[in-house]
TIMI-2910 file (N, C-alpha, C, CB; in pm, 1 decimal, decimal comma, always signed):
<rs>
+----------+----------+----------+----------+----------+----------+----------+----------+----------+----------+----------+----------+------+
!      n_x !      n_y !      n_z !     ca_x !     ca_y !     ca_z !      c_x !      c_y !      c_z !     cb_x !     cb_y !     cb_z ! resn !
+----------+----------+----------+----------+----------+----------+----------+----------+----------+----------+----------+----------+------+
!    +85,8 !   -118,2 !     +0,0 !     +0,0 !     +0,0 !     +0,0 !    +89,8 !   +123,7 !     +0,0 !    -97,3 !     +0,3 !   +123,7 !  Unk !
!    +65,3 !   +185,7 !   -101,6 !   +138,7 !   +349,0 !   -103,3 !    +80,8 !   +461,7 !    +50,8 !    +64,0 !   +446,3 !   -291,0 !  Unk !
!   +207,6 !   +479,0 !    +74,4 !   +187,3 !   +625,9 !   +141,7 !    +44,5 !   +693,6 !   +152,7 !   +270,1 !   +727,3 !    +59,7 !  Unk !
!    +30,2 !   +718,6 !    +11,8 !   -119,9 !   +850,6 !    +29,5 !   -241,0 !   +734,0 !    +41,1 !   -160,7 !   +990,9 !   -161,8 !  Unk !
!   -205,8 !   +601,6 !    +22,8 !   -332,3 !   +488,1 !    +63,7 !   -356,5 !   +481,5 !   +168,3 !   -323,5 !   +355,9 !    +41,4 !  Unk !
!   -227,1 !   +444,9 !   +247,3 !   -214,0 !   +441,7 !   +409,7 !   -263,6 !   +601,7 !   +474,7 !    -27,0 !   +405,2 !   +455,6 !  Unk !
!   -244,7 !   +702,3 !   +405,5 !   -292,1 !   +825,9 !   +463,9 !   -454,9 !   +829,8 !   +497,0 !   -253,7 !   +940,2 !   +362,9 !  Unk !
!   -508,4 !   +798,8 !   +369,4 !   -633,1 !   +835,0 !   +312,4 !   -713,1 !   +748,2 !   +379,2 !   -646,0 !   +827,4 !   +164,0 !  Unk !
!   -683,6 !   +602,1 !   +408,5 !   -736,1 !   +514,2 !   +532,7 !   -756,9 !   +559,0 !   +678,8 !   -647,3 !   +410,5 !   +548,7 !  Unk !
!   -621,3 !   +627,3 !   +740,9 !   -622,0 !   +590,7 !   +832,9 !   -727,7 !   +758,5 !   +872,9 !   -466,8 !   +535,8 !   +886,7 !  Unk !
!   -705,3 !   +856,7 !   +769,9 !   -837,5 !   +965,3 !   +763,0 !   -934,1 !   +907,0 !   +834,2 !   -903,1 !   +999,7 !   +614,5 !  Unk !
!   -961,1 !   +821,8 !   +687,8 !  -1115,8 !   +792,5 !   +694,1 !  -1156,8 !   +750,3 !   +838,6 !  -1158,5 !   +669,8 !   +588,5 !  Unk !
!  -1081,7 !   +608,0 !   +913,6 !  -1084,7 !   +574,2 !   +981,8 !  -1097,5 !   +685,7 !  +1156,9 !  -1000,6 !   +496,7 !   +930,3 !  Unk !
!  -1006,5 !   +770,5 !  +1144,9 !  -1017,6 !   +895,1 !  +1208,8 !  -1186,0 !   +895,6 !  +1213,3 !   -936,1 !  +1028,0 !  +1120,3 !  Unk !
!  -1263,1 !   +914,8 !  +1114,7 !  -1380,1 !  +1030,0 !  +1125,8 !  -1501,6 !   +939,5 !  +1102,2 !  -1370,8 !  +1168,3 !  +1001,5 !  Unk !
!  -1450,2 !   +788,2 !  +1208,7 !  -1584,6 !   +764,4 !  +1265,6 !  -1623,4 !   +617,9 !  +1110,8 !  -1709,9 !   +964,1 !  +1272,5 !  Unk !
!  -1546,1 !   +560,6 !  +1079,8 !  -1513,5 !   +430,9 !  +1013,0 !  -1587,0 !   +486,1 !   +915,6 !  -1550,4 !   +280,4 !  +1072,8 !  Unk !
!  -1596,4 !   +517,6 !   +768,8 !  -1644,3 !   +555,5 !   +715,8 !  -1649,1 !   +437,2 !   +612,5 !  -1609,5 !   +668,4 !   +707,6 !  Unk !
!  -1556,9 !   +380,5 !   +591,2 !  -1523,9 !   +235,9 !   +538,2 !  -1656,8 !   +133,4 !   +591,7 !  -1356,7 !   +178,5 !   +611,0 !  Unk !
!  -1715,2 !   +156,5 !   +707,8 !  -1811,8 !    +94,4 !   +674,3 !  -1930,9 !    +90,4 !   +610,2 !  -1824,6 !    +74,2 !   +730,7 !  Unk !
!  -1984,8 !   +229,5 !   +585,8 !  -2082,0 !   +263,9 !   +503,2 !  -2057,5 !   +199,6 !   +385,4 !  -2095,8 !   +396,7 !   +488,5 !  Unk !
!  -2154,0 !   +130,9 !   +317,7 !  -2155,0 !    +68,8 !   +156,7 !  -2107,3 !   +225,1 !    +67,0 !  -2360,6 !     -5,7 !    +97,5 !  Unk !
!  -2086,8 !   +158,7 !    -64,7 !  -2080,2 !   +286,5 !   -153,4 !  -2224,3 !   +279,1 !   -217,4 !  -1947,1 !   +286,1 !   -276,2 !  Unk !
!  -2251,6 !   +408,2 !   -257,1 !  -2395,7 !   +362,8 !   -362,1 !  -2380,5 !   +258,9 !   -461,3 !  -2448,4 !   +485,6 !   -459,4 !  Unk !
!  -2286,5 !   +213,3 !   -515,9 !  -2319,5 !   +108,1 !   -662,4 !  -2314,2 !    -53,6 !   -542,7 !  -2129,7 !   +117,3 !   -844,5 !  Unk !
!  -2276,9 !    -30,1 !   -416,6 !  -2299,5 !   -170,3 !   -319,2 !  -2422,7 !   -121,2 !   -334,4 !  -2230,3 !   -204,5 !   -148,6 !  Unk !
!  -2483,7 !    -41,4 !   -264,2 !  -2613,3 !    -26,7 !   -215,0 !  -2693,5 !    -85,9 !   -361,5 !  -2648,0 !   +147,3 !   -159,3 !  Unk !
!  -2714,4 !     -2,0 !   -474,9 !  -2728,3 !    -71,4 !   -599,3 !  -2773,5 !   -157,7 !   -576,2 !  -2639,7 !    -98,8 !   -671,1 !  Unk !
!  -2642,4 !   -221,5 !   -605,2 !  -2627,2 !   -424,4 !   -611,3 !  -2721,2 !   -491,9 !   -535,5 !  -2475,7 !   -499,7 !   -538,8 !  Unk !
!  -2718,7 !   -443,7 !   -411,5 !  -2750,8 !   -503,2 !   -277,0 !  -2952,9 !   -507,2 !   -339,6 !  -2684,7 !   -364,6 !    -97,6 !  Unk !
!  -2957,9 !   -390,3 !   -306,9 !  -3109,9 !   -368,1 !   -356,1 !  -3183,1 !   -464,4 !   -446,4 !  -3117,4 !   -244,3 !   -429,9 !  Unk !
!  -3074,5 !   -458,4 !   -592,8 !  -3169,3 !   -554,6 !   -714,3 !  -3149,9 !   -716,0 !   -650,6 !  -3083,6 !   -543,5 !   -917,9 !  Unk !
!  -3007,3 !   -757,9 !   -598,2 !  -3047,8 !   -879,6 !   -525,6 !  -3121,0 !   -936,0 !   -454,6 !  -3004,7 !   -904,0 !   -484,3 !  Unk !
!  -3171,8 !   -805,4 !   -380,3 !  -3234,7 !   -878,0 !   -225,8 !  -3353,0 !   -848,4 !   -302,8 !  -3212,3 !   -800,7 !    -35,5 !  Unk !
!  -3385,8 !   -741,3 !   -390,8 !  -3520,4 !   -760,6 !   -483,7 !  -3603,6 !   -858,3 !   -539,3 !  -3505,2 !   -720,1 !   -573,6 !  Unk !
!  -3505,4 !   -907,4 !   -633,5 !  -3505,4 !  -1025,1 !   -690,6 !  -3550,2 !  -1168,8 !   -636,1 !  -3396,0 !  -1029,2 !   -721,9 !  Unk !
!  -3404,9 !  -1179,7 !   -519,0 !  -3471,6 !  -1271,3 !   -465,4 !  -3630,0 !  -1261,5 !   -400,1 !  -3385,9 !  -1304,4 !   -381,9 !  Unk !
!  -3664,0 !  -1152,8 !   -320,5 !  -3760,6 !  -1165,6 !   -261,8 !  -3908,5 !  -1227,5 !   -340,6 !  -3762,6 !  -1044,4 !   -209,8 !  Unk !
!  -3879,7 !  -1162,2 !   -513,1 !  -4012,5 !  -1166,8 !   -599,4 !  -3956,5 !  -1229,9 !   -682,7 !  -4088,7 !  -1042,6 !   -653,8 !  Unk !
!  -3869,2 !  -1353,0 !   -737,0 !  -3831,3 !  -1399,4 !   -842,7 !  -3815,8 !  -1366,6 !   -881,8 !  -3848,9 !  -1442,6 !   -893,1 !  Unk !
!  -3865,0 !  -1259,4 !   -937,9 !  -3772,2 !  -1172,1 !  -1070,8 !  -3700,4 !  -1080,4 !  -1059,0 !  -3835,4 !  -1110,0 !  -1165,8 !  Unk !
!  -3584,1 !  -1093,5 !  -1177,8 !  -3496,9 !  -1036,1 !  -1192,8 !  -3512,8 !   -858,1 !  -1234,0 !  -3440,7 !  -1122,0 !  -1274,8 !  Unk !
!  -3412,2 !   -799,6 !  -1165,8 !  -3406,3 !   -680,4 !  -1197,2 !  -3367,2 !   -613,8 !  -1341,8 !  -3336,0 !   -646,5 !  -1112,1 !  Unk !
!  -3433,7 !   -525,2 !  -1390,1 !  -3398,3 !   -486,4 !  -1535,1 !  -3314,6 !   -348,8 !  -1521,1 !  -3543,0 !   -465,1 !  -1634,6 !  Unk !
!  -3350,7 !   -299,0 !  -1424,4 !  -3325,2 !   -115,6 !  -1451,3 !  -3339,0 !    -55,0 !  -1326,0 !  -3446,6 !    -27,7 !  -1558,2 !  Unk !
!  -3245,4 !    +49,4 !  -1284,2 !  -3278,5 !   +144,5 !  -1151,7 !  -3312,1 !   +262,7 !  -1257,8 !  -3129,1 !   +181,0 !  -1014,9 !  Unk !
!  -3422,3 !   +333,0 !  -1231,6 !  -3435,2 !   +447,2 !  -1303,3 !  -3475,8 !   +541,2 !  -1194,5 !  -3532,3 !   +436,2 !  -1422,8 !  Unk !
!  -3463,9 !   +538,1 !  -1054,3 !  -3445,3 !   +634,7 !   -978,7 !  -3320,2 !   +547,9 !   -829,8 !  -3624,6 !   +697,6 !   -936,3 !  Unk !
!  -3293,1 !   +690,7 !   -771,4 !  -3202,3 !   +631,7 !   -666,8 !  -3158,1 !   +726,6 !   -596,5 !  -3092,7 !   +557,0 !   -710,8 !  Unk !
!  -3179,7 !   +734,6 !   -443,2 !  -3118,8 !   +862,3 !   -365,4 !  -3134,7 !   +844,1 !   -228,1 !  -3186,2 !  +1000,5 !   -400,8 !  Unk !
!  -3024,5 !   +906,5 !   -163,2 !  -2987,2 !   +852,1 !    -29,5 !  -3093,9 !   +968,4 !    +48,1 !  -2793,1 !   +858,1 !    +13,1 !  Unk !
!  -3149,5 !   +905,0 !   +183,7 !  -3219,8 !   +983,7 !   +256,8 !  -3154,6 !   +983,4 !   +403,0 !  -3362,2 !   +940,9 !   +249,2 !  Unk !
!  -3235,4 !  +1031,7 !   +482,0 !  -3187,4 !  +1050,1 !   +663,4 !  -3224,8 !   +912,0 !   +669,4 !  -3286,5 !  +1176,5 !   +797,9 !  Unk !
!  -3307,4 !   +825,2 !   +634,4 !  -3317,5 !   +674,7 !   +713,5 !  -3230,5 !   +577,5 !   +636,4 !  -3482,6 !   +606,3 !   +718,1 !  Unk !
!  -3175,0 !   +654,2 !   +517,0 !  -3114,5 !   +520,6 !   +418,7 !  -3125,5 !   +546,1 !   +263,4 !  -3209,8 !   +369,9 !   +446,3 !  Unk !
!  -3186,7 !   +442,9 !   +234,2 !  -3200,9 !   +485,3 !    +66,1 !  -3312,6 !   +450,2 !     -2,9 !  -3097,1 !   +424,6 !    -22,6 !  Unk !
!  -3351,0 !   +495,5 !   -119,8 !  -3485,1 !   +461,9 !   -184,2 !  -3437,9 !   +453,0 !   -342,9 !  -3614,5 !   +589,5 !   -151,1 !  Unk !
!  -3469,0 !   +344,2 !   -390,2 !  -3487,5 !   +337,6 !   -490,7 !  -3654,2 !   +295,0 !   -575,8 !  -3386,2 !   +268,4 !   -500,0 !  Unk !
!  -3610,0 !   +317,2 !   -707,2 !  -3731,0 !   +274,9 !   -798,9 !  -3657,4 !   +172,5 !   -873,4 !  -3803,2 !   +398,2 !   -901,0 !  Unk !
!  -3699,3 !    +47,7 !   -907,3 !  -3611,1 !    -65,8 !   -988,0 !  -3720,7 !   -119,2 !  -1091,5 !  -3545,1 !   -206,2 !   -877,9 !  Unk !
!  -3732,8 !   -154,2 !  -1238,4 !  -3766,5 !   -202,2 !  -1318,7 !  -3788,0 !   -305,2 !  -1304,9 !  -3722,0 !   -186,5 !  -1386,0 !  Unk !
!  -3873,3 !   -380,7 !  -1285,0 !  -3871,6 !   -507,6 !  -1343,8 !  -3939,8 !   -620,8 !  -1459,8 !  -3880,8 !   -542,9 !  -1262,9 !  Unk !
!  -3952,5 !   -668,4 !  -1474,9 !  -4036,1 !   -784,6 !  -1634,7 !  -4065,7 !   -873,7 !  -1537,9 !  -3919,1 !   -877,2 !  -1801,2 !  Unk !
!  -4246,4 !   -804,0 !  -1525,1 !  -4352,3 !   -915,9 !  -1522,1 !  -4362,3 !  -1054,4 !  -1591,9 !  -4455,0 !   -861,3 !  -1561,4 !  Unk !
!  -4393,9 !   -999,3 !  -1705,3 !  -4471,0 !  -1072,4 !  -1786,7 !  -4418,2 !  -1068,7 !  -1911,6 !  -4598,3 !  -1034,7 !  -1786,2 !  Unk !
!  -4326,4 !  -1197,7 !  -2002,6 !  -4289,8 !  -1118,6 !  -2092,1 !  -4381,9 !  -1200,5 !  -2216,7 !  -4119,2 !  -1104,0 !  -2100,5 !  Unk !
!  -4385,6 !  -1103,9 !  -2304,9 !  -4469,6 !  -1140,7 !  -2403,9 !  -4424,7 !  -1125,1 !  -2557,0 !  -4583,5 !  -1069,3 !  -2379,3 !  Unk !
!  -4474,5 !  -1155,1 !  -2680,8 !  -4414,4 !  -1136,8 !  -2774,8 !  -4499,2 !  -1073,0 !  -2881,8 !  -4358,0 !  -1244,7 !  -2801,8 !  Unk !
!  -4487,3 !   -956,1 !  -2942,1 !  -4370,5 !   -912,7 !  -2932,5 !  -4269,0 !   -822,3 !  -2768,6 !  -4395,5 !   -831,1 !  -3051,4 !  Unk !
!  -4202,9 !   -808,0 !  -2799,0 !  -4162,2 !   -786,7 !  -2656,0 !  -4193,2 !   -617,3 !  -2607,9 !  -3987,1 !   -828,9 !  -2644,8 !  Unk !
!  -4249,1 !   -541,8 !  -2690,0 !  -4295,6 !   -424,2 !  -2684,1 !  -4422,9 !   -450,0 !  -2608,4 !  -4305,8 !   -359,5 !  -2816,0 !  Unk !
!  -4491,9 !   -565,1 !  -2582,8 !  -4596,7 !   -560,6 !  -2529,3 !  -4587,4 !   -671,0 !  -2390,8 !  -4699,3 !   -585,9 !  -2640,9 !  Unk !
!  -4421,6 !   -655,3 !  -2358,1 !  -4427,8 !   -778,1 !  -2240,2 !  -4483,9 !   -623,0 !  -2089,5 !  -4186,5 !   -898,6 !  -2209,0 !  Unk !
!  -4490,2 !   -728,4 !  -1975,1 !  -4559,7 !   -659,4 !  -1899,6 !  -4451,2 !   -608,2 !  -1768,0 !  -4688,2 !   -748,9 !  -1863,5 !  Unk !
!  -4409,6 !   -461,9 !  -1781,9 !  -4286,3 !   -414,4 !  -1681,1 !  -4397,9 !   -381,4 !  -1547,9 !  -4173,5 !   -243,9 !  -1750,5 !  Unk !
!  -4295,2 !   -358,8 !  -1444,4 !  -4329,1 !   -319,1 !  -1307,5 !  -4218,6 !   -230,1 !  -1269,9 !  -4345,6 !   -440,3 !  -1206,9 !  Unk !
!  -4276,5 !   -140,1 !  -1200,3 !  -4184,1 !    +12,0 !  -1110,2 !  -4170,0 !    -73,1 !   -934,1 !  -4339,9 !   +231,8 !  -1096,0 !  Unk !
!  -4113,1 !    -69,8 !   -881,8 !  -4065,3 !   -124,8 !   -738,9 !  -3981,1 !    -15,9 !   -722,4 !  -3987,9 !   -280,5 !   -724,0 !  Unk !
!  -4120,3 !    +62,4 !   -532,2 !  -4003,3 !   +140,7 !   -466,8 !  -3967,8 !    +17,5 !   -380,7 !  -4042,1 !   +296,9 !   -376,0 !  Unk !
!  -3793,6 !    +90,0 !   -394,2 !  -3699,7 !    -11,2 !   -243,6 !  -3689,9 !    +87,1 !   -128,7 !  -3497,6 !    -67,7 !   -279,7 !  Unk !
!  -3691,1 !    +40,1 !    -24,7 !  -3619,9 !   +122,8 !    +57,9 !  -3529,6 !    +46,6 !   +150,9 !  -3709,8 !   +206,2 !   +129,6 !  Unk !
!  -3407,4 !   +105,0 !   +191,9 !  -3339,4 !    -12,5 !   +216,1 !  -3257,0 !   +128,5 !   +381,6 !  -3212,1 !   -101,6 !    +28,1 !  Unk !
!  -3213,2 !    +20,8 !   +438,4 !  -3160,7 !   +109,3 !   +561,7 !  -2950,0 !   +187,9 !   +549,5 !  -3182,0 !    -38,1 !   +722,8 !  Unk !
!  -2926,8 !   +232,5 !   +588,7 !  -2800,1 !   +296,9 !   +552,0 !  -2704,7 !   +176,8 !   +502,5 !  -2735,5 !   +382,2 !   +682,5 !  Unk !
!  -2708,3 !   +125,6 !   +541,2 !  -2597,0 !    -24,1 !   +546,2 !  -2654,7 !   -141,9 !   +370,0 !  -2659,8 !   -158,1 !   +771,0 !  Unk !
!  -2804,1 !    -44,7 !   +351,0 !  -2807,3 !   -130,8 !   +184,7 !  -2876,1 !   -261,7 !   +261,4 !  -2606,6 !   -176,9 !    +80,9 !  Unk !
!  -2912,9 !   -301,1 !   +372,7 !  -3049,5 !   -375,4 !   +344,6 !  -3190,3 !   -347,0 !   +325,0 !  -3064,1 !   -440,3 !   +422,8 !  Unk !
!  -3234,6 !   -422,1 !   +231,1 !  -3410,7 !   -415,8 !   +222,9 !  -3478,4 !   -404,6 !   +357,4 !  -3479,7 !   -559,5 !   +154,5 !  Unk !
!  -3563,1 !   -278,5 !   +355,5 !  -3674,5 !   -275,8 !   +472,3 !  -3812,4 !   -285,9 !   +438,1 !  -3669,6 !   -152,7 !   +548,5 !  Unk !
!  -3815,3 !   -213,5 !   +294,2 !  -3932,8 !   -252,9 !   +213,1 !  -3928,3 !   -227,5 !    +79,9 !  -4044,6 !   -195,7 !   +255,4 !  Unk !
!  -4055,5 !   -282,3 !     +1,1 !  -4063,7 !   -230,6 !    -86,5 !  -4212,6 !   -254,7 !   -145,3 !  -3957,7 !   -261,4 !   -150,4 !  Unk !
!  -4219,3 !   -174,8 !   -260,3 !  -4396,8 !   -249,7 !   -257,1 !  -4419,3 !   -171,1 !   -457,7 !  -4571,5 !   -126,8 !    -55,7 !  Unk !
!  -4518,6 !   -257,0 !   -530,6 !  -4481,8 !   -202,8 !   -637,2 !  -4571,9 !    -88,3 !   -672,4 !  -4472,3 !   -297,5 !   -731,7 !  Unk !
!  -4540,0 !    +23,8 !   -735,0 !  -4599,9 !   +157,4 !   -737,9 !  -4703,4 !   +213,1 !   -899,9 !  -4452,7 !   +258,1 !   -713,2 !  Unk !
!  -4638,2 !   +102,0 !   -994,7 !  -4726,4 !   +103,5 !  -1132,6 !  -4688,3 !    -45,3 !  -1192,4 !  -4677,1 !   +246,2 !  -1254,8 !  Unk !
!  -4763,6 !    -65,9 !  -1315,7 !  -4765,6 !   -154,4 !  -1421,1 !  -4756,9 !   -105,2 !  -1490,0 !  -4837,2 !   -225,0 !  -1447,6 !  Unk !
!  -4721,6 !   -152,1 !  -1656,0 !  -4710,4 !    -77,1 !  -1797,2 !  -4615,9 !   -142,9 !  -1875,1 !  -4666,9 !    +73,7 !  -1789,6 !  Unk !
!  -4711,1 !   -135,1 !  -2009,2 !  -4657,1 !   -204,3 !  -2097,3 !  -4487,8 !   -192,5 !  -2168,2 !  -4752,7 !   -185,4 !  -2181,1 !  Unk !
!  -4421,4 !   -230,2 !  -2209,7 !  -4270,9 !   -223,2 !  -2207,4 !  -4260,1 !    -76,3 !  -2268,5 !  -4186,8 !   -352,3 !  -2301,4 !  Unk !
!  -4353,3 !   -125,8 !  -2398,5 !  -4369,4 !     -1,4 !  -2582,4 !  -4430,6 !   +124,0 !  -2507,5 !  -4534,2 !    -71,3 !  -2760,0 !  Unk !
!  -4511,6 !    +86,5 !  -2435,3 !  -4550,5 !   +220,8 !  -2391,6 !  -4517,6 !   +368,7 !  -2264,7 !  -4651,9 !   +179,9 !  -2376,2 !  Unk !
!  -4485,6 !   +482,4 !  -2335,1 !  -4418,9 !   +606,4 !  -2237,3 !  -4543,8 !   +646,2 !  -2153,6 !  -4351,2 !   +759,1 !  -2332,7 !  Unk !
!  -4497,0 !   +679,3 !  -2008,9 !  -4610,8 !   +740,4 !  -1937,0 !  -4619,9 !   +898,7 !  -1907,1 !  -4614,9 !   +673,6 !  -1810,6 !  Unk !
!  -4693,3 !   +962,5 !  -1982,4 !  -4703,3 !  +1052,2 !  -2034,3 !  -4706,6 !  +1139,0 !  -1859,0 !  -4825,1 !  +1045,0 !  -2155,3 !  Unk !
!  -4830,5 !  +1123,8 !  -1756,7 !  -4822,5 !  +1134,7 !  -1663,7 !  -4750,7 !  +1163,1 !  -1535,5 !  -4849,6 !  +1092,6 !  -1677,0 !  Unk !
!  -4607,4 !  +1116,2 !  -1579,8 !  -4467,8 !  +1143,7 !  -1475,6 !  -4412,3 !  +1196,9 !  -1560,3 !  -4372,6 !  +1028,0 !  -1405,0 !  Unk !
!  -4307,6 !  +1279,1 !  -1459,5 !  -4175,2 !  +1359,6 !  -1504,8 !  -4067,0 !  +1335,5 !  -1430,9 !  -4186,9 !  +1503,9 !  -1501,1 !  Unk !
!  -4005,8 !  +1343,0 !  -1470,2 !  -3878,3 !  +1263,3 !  -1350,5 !  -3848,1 !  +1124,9 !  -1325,5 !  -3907,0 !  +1290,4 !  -1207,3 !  Unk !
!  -3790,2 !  +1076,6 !  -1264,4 !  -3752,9 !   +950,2 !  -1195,3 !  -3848,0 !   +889,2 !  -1118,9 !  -3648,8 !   +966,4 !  -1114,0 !  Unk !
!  -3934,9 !   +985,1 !  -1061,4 !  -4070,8 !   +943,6 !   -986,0 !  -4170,1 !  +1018,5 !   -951,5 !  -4053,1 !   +895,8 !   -878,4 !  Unk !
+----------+----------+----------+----------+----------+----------+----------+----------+----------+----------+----------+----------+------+
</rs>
């Protein structure tokens, strides 16, 4: 380990272990897994994501239903919310909609 590695550690370490907090792309990860597993299906997409005072919230994509052509398989929106450390506390799903189709109705991430 270089010098400014050993510096930049023993910082961090100084100001209260900061090394233990996940990074957001753990938190990420953590989320579509523990997602997944919970509902069988696999995660497609985070199209929202942001840290709060209790932890974090995401919105995650997922494929219901897939159908053919695949413009008409059946997606789902899932908020996560997960606690500072990137485990699931909840989540619950917030819309349905077809893959092909834009929802004119929202702006933003959520």
């Amino acid at each position: 380990m270089t010098d400014s590695q050993n510096s930049r550690k023993s910082s961090r370490q100084r100001q209260g272990g900061a090394d233990d907090m996940p990074s957001p792309m753990e938190v990420l990860r953590q989320a579509r897994a523990q997602l997944a597993e919970l509902t069988g299906k696999a995660a497609e997409t985070v199209s929202s994501f942001e840290q709060t005072e209790d932890g974090w919230v995401l919105e995650i994509e997922v494929l219901e239903l897939a159908r053919v052509p695949d413009t008409m398989s059946l997606m789902a929106s899932y908020q996560v919310d997960l606690d500072p450390q990137g485990q699931l506390t909840g989540y619950r799903r917030v819309r349905r909609y077809e893959r092909g189709r834009s929802d004119a109705h929202r702006s933003g991430g959520r």
